[in-house]
C-alpha positions as a Markdown table, in Angstrom:
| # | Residue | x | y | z |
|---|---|---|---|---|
| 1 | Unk | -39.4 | -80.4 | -28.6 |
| 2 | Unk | -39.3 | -79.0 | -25.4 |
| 3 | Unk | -42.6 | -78.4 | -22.9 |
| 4 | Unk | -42.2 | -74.5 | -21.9 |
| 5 | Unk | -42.4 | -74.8 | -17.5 |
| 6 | Unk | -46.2 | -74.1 | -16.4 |
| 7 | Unk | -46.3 | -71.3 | -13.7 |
| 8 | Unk | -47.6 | -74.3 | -11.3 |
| 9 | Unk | -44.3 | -76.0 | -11.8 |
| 10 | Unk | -41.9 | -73.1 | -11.4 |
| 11 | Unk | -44.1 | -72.0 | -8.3 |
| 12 | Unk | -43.6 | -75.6 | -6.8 |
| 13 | Unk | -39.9 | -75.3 | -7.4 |
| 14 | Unk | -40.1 | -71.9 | -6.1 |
| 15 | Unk | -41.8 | -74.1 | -2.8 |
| 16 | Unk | -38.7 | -76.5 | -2.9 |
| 17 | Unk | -36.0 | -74.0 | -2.9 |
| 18 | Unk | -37.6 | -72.1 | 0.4 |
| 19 | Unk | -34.7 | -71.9 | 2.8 |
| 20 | Unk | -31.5 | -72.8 | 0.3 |
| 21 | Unk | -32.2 | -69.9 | -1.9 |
| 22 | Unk | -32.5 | -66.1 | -0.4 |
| 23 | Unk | -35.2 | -63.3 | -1.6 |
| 24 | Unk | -32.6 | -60.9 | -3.4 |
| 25 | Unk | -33.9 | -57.6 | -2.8 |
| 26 | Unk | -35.3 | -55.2 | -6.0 |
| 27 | Unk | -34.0 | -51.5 | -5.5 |
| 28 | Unk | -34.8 | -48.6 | -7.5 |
| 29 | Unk | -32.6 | -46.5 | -9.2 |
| 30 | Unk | -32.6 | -42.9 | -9.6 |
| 31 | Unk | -29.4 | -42.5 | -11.9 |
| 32 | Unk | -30.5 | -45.3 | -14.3 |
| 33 | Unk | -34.0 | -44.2 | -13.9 |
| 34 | Unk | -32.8 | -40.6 | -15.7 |
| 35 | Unk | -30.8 | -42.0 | -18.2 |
| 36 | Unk | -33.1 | -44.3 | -19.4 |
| 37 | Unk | -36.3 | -41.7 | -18.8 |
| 38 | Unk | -38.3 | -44.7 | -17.1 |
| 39 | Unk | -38.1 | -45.9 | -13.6 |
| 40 | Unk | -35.3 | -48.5 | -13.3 |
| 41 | Unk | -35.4 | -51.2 | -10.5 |
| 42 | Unk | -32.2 | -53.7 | -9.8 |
| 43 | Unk | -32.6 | -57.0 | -8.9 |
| 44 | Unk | -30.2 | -57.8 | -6.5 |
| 45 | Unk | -29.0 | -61.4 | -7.5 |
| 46 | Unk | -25.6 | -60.6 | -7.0 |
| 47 | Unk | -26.5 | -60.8 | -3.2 |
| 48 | Unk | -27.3 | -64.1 | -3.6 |
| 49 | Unk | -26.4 | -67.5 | -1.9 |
| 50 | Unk | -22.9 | -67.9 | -3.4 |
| 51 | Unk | -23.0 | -64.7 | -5.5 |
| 52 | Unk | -25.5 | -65.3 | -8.6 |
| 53 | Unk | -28.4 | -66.9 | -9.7 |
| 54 | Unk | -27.0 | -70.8 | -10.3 |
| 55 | Unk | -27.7 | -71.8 | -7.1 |
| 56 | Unk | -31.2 | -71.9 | -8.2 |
| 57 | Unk | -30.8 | -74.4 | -11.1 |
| 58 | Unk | -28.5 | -76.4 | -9.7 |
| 59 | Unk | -30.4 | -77.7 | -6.4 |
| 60 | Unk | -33.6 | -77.8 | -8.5 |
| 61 | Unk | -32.0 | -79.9 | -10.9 |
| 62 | Unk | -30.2 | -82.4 | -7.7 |
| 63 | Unk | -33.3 | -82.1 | -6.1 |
| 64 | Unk | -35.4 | -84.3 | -9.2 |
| 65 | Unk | -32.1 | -87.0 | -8.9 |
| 66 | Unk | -33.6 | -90.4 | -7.8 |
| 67 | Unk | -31.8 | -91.9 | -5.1 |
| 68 | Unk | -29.7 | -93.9 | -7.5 |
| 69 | Unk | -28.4 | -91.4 | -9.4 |
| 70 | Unk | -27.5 | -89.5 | -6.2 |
| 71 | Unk | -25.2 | -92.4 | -5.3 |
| 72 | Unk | -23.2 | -91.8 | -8.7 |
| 73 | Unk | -22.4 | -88.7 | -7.8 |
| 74 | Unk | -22.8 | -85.6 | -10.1 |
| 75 | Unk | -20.0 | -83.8 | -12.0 |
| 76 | Unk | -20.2 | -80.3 | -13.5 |
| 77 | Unk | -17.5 | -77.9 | -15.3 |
| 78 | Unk | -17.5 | -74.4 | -14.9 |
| 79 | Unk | -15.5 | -70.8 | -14.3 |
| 80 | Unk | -17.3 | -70.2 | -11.1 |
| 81 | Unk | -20.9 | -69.3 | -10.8 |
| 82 | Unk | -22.4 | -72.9 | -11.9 |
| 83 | Unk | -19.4 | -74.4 | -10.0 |
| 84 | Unk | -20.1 | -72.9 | -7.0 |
| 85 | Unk | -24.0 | -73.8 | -7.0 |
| 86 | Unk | -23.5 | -77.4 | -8.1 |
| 87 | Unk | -21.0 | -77.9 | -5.4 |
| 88 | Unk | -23.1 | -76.3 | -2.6 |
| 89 | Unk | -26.3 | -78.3 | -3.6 |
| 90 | Unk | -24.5 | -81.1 | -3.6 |
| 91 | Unk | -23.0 | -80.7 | 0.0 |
| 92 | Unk | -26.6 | -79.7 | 1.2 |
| 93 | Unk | -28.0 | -82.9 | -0.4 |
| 94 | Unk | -25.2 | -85.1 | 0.7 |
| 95 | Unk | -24.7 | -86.0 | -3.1 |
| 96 | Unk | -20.7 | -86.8 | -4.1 |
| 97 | Unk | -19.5 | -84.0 | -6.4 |
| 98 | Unk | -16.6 | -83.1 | -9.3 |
| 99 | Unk | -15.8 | -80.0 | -10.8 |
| 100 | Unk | -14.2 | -79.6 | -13.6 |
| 101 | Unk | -12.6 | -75.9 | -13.8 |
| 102 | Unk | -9.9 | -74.6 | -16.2 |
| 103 | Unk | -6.5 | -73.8 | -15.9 |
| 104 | Unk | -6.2 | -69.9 | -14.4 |
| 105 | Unk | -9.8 | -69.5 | -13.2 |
| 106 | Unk | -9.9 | -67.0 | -10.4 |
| 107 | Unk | -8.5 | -68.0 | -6.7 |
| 108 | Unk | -11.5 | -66.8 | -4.9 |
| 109 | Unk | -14.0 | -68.9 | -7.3 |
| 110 | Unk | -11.9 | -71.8 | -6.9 |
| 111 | Unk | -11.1 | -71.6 | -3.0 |
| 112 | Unk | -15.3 | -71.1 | -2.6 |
| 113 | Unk | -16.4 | -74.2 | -4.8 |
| 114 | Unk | -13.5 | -75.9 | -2.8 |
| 115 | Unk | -14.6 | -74.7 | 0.0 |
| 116 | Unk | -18.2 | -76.5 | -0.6 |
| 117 | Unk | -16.7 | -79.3 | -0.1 |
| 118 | Unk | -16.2 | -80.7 | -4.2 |
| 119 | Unk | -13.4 | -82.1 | -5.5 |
| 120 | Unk | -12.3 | -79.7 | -7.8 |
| 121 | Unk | -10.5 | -80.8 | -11.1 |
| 122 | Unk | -8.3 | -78.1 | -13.0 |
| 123 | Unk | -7.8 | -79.0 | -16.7 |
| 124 | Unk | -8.1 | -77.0 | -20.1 |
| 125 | Unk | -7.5 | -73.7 | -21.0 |
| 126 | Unk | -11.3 | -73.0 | -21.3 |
| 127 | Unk | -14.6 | -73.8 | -20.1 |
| 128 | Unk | -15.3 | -75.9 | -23.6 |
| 129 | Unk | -12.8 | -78.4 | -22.5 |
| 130 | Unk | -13.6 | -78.4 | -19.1 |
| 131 | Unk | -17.0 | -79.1 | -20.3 |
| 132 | Unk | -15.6 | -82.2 | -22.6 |
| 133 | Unk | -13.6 | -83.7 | -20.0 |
| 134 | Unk | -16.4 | -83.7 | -17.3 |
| 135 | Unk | -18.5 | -85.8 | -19.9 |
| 136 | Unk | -16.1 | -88.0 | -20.5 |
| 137 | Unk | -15.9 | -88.4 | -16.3 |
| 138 | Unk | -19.4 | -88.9 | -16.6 |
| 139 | Unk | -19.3 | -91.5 | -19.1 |
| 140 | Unk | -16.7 | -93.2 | -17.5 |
| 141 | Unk | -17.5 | -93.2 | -13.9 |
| 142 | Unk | -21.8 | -93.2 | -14.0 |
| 143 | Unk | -21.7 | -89.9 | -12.3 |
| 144 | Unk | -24.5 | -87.9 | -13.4 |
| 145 | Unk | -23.8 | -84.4 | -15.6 |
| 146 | Unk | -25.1 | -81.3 | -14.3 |
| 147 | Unk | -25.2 | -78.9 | -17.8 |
| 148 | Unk | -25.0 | -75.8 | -16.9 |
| 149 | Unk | -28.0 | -74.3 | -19.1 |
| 150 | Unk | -29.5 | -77.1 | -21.3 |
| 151 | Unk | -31.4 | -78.9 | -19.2 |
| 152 | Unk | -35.3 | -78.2 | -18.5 |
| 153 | Unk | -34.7 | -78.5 | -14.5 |
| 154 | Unk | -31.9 | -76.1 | -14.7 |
| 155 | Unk | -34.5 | -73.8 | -16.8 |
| 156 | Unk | -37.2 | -74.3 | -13.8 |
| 157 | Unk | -35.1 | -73.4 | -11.1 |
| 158 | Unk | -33.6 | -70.3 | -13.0 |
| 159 | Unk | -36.6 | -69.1 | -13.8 |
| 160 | Unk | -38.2 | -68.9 | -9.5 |
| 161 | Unk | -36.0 | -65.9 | -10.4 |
| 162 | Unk | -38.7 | -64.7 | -12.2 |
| 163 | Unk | -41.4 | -65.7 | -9.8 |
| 164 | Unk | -39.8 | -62.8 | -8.0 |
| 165 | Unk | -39.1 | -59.9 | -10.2 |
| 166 | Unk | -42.7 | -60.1 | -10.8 |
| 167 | Unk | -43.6 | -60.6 | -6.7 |
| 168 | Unk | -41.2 | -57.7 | -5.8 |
| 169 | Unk | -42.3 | -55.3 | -8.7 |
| 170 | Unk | -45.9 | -56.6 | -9.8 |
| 171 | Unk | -46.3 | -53.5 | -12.4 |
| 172 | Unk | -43.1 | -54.6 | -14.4 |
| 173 | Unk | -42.8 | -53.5 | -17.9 |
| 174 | Unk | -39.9 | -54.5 | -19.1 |
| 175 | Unk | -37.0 | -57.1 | -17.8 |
| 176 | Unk | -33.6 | -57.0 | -18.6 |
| 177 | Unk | -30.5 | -59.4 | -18.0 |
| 178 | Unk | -28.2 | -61.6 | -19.6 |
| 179 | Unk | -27.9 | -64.3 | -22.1 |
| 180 | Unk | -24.7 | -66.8 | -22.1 |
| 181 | Unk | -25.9 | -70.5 | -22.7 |
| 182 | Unk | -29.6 | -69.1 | -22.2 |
| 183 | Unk | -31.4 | -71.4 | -19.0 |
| 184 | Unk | -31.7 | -67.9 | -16.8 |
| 185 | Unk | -33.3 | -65.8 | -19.6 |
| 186 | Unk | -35.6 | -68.7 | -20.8 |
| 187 | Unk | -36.7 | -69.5 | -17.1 |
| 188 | Unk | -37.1 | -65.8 | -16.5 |
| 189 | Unk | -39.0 | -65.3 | -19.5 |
| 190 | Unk | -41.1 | -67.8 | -19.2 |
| 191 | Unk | -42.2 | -67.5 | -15.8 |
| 192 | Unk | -42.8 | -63.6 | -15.8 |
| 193 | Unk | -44.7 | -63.9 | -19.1 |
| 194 | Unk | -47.1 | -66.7 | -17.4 |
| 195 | Unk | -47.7 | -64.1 | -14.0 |
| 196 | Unk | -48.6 | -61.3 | -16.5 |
| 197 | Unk | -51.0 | -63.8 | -18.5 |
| 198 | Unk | -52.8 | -64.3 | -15.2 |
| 199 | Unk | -53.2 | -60.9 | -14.5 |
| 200 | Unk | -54.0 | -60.2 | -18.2 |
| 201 | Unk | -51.2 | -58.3 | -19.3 |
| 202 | Unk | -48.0 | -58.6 | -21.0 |
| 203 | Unk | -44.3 | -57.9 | -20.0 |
| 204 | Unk | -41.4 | -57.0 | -22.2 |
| 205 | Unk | -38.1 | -59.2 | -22.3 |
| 206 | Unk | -35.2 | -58.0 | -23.2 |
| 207 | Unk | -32.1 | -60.1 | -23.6 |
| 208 | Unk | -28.1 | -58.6 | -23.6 |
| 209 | Unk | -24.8 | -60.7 | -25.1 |
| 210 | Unk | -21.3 | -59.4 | -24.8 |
| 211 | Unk | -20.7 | -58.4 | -28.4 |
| 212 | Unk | -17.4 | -60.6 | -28.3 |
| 213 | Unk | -20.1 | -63.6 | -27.5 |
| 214 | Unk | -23.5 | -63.0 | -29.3 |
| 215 | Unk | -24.6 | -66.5 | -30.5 |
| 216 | Unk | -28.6 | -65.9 | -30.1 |
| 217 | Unk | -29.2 | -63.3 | -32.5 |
| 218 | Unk | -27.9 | -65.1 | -35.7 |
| 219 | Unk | -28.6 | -68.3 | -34.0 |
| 220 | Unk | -32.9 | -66.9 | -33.6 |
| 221 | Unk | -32.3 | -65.4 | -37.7 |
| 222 | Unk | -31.4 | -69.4 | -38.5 |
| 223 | Unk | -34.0 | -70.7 | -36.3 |
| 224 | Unk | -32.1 | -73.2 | -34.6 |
| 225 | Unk | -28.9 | -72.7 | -32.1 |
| 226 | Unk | -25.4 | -71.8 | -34.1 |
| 227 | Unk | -22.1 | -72.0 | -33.0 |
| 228 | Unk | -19.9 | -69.0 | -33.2 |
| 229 | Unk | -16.3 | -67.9 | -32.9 |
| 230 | Unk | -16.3 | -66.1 | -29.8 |
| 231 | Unk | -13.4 | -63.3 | -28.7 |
| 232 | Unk | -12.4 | -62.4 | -25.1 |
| 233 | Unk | -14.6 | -60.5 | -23.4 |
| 234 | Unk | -14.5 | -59.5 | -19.6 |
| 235 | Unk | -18.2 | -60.8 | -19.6 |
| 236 | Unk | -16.9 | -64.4 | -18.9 |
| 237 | Unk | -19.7 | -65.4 | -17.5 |
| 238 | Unk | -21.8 | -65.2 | -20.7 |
| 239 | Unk | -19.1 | -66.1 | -22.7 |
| 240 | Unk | -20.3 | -68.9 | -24.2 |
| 241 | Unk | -20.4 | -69.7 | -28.2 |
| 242 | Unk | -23.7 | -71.6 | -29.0 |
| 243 | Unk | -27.0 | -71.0 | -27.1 |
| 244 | Unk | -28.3 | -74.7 | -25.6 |
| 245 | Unk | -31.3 | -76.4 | -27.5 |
| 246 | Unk | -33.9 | -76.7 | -24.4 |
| 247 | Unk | -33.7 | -73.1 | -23.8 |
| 248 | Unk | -33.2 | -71.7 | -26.9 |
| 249 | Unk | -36.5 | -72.9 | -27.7 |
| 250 | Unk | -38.4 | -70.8 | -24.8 |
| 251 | Unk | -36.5 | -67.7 | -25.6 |
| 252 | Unk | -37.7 | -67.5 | -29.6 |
| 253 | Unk | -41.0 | -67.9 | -28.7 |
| 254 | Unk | -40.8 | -65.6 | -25.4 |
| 255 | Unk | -38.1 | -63.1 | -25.5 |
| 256 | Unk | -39.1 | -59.7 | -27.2 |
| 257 | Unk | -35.5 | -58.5 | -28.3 |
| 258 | Unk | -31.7 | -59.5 | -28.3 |
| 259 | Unk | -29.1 | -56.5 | -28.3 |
| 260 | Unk | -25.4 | -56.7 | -28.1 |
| 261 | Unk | -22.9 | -54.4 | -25.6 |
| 262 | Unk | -19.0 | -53.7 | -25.7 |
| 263 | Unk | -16.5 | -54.5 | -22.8 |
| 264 | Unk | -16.7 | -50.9 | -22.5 |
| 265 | Unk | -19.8 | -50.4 | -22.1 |
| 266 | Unk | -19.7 | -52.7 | -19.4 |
| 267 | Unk | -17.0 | -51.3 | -17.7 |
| 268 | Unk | -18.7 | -48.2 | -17.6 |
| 269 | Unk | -21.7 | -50.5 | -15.9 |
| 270 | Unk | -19.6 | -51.8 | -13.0 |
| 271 | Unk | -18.1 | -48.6 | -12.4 |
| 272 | Unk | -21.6 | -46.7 | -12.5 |
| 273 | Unk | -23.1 | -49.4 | -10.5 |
| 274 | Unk | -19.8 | -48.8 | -7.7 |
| 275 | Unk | -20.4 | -45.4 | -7.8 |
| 276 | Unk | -24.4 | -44.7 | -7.6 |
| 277 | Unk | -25.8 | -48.1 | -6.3 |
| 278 | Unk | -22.5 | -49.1 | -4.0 |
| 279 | Unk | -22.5 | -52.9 | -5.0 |
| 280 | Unk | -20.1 | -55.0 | -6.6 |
| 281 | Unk | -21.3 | -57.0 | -9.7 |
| 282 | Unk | -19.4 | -59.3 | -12.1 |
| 283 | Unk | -19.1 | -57.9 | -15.9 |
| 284 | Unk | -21.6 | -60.6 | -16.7 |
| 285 | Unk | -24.0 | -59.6 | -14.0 |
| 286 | Unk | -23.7 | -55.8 | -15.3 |
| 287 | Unk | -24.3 | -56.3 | -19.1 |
| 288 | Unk | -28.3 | -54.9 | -18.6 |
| 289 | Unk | -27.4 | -51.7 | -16.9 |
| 290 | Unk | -24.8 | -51.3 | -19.4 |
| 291 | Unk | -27.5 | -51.7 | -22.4 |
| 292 | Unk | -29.3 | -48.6 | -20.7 |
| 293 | Unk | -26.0 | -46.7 | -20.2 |
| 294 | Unk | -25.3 | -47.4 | -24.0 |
| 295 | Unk | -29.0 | -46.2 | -26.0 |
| 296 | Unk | -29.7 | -50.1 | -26.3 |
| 297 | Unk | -32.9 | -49.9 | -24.6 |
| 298 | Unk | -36.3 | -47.5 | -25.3 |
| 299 | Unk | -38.3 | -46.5 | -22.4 |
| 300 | Unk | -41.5 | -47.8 | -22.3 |
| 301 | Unk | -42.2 | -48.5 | -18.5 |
| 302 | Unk | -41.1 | -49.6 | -15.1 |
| 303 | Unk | -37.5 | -51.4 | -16.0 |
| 304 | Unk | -35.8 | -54.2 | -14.0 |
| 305 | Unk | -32.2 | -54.9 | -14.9 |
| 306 | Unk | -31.7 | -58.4 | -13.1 |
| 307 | Unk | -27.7 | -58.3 | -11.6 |
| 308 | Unk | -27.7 | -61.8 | -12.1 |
| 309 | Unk | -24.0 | -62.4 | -10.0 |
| 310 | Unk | -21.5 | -60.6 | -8.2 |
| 311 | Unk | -18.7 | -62.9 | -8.2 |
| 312 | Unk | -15.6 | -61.2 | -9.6 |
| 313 | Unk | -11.7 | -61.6 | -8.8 |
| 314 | Unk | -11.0 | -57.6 | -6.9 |
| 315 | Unk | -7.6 | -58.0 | -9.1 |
| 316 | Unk | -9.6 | -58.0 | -12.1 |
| 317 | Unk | -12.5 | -55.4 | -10.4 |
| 318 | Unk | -8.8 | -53.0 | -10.2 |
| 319 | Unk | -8.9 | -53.5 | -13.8 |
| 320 | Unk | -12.2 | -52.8 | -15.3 |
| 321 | Unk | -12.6 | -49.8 | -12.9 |
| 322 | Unk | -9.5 | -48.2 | -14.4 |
| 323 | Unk | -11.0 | -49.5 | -18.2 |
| 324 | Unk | -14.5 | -48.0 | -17.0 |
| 325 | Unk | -13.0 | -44.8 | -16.0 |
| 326 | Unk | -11.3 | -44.5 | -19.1 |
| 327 | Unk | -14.0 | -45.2 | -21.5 |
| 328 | Unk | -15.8 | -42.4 | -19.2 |
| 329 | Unk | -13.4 | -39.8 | -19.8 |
| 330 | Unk | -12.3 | -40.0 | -16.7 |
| 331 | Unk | -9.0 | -41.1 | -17.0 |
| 332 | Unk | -6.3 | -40.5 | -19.6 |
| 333 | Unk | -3.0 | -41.4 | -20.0 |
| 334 | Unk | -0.8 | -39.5 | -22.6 |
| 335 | Unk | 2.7 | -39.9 | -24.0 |
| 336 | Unk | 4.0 | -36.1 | -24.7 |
| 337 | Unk | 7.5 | -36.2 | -27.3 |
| 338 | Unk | 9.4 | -32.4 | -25.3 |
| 339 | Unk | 12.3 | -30.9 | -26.0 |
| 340 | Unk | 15.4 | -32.1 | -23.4 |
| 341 | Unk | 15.9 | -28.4 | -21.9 |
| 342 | Unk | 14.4 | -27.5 | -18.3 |
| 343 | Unk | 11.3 | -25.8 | -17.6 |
| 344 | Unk | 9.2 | -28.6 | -20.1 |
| 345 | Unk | 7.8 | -30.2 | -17.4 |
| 346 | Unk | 6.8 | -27.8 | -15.4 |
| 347 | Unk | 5.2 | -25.7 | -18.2 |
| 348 | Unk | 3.0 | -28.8 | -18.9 |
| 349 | Unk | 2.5 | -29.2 | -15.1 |
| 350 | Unk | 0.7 | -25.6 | -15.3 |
| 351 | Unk | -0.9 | -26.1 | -18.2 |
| 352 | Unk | -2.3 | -29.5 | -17.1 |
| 353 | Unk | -3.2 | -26.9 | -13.9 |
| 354 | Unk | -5.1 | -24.8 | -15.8 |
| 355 | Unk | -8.2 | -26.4 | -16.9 |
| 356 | Unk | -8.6 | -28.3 | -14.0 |
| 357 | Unk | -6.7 | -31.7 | -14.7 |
| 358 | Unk | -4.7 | -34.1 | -11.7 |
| 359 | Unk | -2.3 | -35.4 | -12.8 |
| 360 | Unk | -2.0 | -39.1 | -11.0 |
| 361 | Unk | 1.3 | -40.2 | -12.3 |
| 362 | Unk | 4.6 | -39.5 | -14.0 |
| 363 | Unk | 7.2 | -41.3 | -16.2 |
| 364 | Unk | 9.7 | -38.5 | -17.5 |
| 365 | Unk | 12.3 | -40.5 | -19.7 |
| 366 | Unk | 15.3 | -40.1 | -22.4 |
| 367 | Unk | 14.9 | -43.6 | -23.5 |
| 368 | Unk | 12.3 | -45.1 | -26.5 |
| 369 | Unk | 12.2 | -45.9 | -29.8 |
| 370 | Unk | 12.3 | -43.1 | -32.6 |
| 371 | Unk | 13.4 | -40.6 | -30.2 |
| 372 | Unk | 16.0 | -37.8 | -31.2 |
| 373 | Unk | 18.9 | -37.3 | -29.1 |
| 374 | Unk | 17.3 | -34.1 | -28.2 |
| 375 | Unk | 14.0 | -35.3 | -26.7 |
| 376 | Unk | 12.4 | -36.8 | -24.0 |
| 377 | Unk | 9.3 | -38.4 | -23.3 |
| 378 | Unk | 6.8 | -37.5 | -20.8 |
| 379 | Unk | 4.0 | -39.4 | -20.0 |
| 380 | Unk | 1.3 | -38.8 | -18.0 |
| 381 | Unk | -1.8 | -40.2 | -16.3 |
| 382 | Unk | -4.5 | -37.6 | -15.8 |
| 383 | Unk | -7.7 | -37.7 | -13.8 |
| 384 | Unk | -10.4 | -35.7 | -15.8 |
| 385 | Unk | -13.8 | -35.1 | -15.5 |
| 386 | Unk | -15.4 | -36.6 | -18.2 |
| 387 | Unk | -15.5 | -36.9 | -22.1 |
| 388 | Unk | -15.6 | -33.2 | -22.5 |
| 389 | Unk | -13.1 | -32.4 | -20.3 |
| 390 | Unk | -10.7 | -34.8 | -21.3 |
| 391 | Unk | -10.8 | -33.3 | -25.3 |
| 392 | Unk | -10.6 | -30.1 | -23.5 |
| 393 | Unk | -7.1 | -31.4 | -21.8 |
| 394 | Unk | -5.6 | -32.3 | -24.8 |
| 395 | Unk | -6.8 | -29.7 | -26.4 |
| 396 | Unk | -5.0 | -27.5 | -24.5 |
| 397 | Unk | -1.9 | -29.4 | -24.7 |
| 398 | Unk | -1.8 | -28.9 | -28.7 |
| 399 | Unk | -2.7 | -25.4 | -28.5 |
| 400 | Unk | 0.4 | -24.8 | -26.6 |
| 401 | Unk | 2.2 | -26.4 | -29.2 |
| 402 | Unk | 2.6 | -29.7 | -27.8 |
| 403 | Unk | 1.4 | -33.2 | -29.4 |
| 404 | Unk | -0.1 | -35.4 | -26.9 |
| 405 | Unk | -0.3 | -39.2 | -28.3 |
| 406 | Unk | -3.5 | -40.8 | -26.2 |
| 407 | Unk | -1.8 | -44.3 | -24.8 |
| 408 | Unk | -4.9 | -47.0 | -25.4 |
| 409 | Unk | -5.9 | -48.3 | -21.8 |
């Protein structure tokens, strides 16, 4: 059974991080703070030392190696964030390090933990394997395995993260941030729940899983941690299909709720988050913002929505701000079946012009399946202003007779 972290021990590791780990700043919120009807406050992890919030668990957990473990060497897998952390505690500490990382994992996450100095090892197609093979390195070599999440060091240093939510915003209400394996939430939890205690109140917890990766809420109805068959999700930082047993613990007993949000509602995150607040966040680092964007959380009191990393590949930030605008409204690409006699396009052009509609791009071709000899195909992407306005688009488009087929982003 696992011994929940005492405020005195998560405020010394707080003490032994001073100098490695930098005080994120808290920022409010005005947009969030409307939708949600409460006053919303971001906690700026993503500005952290090497983008998110593993830095913290990782040279907590080296830190406690004794000096003979130290001269094994560690080994870790991961898709970035715990990568990154484990290999920069390990350079700082002078410790040996391996990284396992899969096949296809993004250039700038593997060029930083690189970079750190680690020798990085790419295998597998996911993180599981990578996982796998770096405990069989461990086994093999004596090299000591740095878990990601289940380990109660890696819970201790997590949670100094919430040793500052509550120093930064000391009338806190509610928090709000991810859950992938679980150490962040369970150290956060913990550790924010203890400061209220002092001071005689309580604070709410809310936790948020990709719904393509939501392990913890049938794994708290079975009362133990439960594997799951997990889909892709652009969340791949929480992607992760069975919660780990040291931190699973703390979070039945100390984390209020559990809800779930799609990949498009955390498109829609990054892009509001680009838009309002002007920072970059990874999908993973976005999923509390997008539980207020998407009804999942009531207003009860000051908010903060932890950003928990910012590391993400700007080919796949192109993507998910073109899926974001989409799932906004904002976006729309059609496919339009016209007759093959001149004048079509233009009349569409005008009536496109009419309600407002700019029209970004154009394919205009005779070639496709199904098509009669007498047709072309004209497709369109079309910068709208919202959900309203893009039904009014293609409302417009039938009206005059045409039948607009939505192509799926």
């Amino acid at each position: 059974m696992t011994t929940v972290p005492t405020l005195a021990e998560f405020t010394a590791a707080a003490q032994s991080l001073d100098g490695v780990i930098s005080h994120t700043p808290a920022l409010p919120s005005r947009a969030l703070s409307e939708t949600l009807g409460a006053p919303v406050v971001l906690k700026m992890e993503n500005l952290q030392n090497t983008g998110s919030f593993k830095i913290r668990g990782a040279t907590y957990r080296l830190a406690q190696l004794t000096a003979e473990e130290r001269s094994r060497g560690v080994v870790a897998a991961s898709a970035g964030n715990h990568a990154q952390g484990v290999a920069l505690a390990a350079q700082a500490l002078g410790i040996p390090a391996t990284i396992f990382m899969p096949l296809g994992v993004p250039v700038p996450k593997l060029l930083a933990t690189r970079g750190y100095g680690a020798e990085v090892v790419l295998e597998g197609e996911t993180v599981a394997t990578s996982l796998r093979l770096a405990a069989e390195f461990s086994e093999r070599t004596g090299a000591v395995l740095i878990h990601p999440f289940d380990h109660r060091d890696i819970v201790i240093g997590q949670g100094t993260l919430g040793l500052e939510v509550f120093e930064d915003v000391p009338d806190v209400d509610t928090v709000l941030m991810g859950i992938g394996g679980g150490g962040l939430i369970a150290g956060v939890a913990a550790a924010v729940k203890a400061s209220a205690a002092r001071e005689g109140r309580t604070v709410r917890v809310i936790g948020v899983q990709a719904e393509n990766a939501a392990a913890m809420p049938p794994s708290l109805d079975a009362g133990h941690p439960v594997e799951i068959h997990t889909q892709p999700t652009i969340a791949d930082g929480i992607l992760v299909g069975r919660p780990g047993g040291v931190p699973f613990e703390i979070i039945r007993d100390h984390v209020d709720e559990v809800v779930t949000v799609s990949d498009d509602d955390i498109a829609r995150a990054l892009l509001v988050l680009l838009e309002q607040a002007k920072v970059v966040v990874e999908p993973a680092g976005a999923v509390g913002v997008a539980a207020i964007l998407a009804g999942k959380v009531r207003a009860t009191g000051k908010t903060v929505a932890i950003l928990s990393g910012g590391n993400i590949d700007p080919l796949l930030l192109q993507r998910v701000v073109a899926h974001g605008l989409a799932a906004a409204g904002r976006y729309l690409t059609v496919r339009i079946p016209l007759p093959d006699r001149p004048g079509q396009l233009a009349r569409v052009s005008d009536l496109l012009a009419q309600v407002g509609a700019n029209v970004m791009e154009v394919l205009h071709t005779r070639h496709g399946q199904g098509m009669q000899i007498s047709e072309v195909i004209l497709q369109m992407s079309i910068e709208t202003r919202g959900v309203e306005h893009a039904r009014l688009t293609l409302d417009t488009l039938r009206d005059a007779g045409y039948e607009p087929i939505v192509v799926p982003d």
